[in-house]
C-alpha positions in Angstrom: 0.0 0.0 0.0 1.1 3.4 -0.9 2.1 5.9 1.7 -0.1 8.7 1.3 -2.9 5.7 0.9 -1.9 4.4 4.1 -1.9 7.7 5.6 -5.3 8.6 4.5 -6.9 5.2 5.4 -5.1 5.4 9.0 -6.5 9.0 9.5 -10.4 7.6 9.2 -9.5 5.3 11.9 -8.0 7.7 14.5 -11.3 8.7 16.4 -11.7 4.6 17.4 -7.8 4.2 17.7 -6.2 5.1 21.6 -3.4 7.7 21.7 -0.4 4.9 22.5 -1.1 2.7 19.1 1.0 3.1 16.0 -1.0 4.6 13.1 2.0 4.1 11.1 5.6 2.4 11.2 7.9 3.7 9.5 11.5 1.7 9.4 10.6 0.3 12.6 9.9 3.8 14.5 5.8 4.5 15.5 4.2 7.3 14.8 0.9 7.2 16.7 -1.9 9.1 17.9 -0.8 10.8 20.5 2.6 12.0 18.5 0.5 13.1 15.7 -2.1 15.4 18.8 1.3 16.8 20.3 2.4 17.8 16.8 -1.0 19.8 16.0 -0.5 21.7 19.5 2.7 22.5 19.1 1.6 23.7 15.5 -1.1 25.9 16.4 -0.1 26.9 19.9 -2.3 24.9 22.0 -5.3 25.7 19.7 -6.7 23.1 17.8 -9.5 23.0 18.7 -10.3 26.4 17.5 -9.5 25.4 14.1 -12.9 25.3 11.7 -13.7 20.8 11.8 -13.7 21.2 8.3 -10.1 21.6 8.1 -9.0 19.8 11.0 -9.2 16.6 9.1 -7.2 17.8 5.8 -4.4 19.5 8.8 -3.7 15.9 10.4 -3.3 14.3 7.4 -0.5 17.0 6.4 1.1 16.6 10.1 1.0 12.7 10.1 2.4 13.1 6.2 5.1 15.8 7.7 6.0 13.2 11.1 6.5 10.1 8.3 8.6 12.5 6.2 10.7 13.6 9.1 11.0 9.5 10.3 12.3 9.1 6.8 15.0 11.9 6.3 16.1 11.0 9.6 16.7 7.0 9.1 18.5 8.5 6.0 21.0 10.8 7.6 22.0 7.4 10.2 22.6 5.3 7.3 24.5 8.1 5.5 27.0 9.0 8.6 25.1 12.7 9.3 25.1 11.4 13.1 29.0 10.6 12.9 30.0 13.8 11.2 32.3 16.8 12.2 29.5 19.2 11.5 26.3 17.0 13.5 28.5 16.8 16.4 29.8 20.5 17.1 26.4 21.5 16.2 24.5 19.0 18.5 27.0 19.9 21.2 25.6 23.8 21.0 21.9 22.4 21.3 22.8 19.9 24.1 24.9 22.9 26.1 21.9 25.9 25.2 18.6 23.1 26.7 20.7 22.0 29.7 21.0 26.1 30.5 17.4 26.4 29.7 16.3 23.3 31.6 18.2 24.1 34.5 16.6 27.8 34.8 13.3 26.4 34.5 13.9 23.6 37.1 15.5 26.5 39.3 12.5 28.8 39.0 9.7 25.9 39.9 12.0 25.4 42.9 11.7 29.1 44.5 8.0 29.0 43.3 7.5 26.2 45.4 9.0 28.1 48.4 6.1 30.5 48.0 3.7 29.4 50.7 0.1 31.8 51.1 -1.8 31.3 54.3 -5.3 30.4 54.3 -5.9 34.1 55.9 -4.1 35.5 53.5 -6.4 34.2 50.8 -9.5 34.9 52.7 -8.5 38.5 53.0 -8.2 38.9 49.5 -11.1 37.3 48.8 -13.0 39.4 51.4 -11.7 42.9 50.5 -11.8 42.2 46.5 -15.3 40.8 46.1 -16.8 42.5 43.6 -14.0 41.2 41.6 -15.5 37.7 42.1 -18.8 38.3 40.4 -20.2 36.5 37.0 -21.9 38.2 35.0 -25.5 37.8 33.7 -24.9 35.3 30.6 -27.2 33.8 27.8 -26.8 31.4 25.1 -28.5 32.3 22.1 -28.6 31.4 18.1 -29.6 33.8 15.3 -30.5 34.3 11.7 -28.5 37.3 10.1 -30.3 38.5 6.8 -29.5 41.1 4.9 -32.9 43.1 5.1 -35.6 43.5 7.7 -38.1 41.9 4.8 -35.9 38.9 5.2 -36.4 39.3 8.5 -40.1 39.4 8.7 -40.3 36.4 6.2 -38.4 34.4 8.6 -40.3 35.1 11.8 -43.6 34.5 9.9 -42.4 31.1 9.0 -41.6 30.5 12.7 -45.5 32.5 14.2 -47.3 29.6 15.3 -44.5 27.8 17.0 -43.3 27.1 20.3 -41.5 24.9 22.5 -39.6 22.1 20.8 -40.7 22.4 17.6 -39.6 26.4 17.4 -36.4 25.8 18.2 -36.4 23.1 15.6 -37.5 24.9 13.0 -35.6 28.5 14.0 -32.3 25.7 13.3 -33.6 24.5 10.1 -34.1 28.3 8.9 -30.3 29.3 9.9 -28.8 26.8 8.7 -31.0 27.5 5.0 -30.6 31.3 5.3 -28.7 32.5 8.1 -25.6 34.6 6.2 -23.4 34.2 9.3 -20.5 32.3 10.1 -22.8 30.8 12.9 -25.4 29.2 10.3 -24.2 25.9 9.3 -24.1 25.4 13.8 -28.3 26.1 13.5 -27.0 30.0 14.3 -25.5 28.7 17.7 -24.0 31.8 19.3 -23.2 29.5 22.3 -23.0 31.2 25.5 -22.1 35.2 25.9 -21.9 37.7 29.4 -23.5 41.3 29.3 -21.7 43.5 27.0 -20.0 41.0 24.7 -22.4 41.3 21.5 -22.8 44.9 20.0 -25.0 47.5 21.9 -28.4 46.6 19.9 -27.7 43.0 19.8 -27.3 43.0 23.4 -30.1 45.2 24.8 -32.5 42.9 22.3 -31.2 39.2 24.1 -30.7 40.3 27.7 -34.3 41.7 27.5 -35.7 38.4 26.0 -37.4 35.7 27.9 -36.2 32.1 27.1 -37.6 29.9 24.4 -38.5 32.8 22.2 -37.7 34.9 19.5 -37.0 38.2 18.9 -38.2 41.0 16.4 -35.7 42.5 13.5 -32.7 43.8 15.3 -30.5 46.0 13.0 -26.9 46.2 13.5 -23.8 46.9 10.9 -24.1 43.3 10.1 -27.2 43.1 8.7 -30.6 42.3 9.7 -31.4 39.5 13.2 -33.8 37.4 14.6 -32.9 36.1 18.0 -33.4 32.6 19.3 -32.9 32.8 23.2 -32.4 29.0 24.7 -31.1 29.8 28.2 -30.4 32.6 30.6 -28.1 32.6 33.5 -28.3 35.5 36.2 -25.6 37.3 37.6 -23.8 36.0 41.0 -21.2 36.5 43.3 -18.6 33.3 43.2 -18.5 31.6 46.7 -14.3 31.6 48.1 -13.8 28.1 47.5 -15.0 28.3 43.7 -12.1 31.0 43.4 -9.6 29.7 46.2 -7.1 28.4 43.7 -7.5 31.2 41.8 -6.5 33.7 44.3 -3.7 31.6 45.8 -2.1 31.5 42.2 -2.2 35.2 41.9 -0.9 35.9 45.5 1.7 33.3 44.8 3.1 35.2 41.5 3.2 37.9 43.6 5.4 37.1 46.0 7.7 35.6 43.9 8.1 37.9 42.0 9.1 40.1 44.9 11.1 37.2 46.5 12.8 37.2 42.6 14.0 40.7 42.6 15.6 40.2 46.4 17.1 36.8 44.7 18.3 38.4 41.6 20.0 41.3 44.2 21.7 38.6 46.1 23.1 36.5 43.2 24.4 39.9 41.8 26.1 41.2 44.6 28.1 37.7 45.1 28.8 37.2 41.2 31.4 39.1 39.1 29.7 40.9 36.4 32.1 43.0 34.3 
């Protein structure tokens, strides 16, 4: 079987396949899942997921091609000597010498931050004197139909008039995903869920005033023409201390070491000769 064949065929199989099995061997070496996941982080920064499922498919086929391709050069430049040369070996020496520095800075740094310790008091005071800071906003999820005229508009309430419940929401998906114009309509016009402030000012005003399971009138922003699904509401309250606990202690923590870093710094300074 060709490569790029096997590549393809192995890709279809990945959602069933766990992340320690080979998806392909290549001289001897495994490639598998989990390779092929850290590869797409690393790629895209941690964000993956955010990339549109219609490309995600097409992307880990080029990374799995890429991981085979690099398996491949690689077995090449053992069998060729690359590993026993002049130029692999001062060169490998700088990389070895600049990720032991880097490695042992990092390693150094955990260690002072785990000598930052934050009392349960101290946490607690925090908490009690920054409060407000602690507060969730009011929230709603919501999906919409974005036309390009309030007679679009109209038309697609009418269609939805007579509905309610179940069957409104159905239908108010079926409509977006037929004549929504926005990036949202293919997801039924799925907004998912957003706090006070986040959509545009008439966008806003219109959902936050709506009452759940219906739908709005036109609303008319730079975008175009709305109509507003709203599927749940969420009020606004104050997070208890032990929701935001960890929180709290992470920022007091960075804090303090930063200050305990500048007194560090000072010391290693004073005893090191820096011409």
């Amino acid at each position: 079987m060709k490569i790029a064949t096997r590549i393809i065929s192995t890709l279809l199989l990945t959602a069933s396949i766990a992340s320690a099995q080979a998806l392909v061997t290549v001289d001897g070496v495994e490639i598998t899942q989990k390779d092929v996941e850290t590869a797409l982080m690393n790629a895209t920064q941690g964000r993956f997921n955010q990339v549109p499922s219609e490309k995600q498919a097409e992307f880990r086929k080029q990374v799995l091609e890429q991981l085979v391709a690099k398996e491949l050069v690689y077995s090449d430049a053992k069998k060729t000597g690359i590993l026993k040369s002049k130029e692999f070996t001062n060169e490998y020496k700088k990389v070895q010498e600049r990720v032991k520095k880097e490695l042992a800075v990092q390693i150094w740094q955990k260690k002072q931050m785990d000598k930052v310790k934050i009392s349960n008091k101290e946490l607690k005071n925090y908490y009690d004197k920054n409060k407000e800071e602690f507060k969730e906003k009011e929230s709603v999820h919501a999906r919409h139909i974005l036309v390009k005229t309030e007679s679009e508009a109209q038309a697609v309430i009418k269609e939805m008039k007579s509905l309610k419940g179940a069957a409104l929401e159905s239908k108010f998906i079926e409509l977006a995903k037929s004549k929504s114009t926005g990036p949202s309509g293919p997801k039924g016009g799925d907004l998912g869920s957003f706090a006070q402030g986040q959509m545009v000012p008439p966008f806003n005003d219109k959902v936050f005033s709506m009452k759940v399971g219906t739908i709005s009138d036109p609303v008319k922003t730079q975008f175009g023409y709305h109509v507003i699904y709203l599927e749940e509401k969420k009020a606004s309250k104050k997070l208890g201390f032990t929701e935001v606990k960890s929180f709290i202690e992470q920022r007091l923590k960075m804090e303090k070491f930063k200050v305990s870093m500048k007194t560090k710094m000072a010391q290693l300074q004073k005893k090191a000769t820096i011409k």
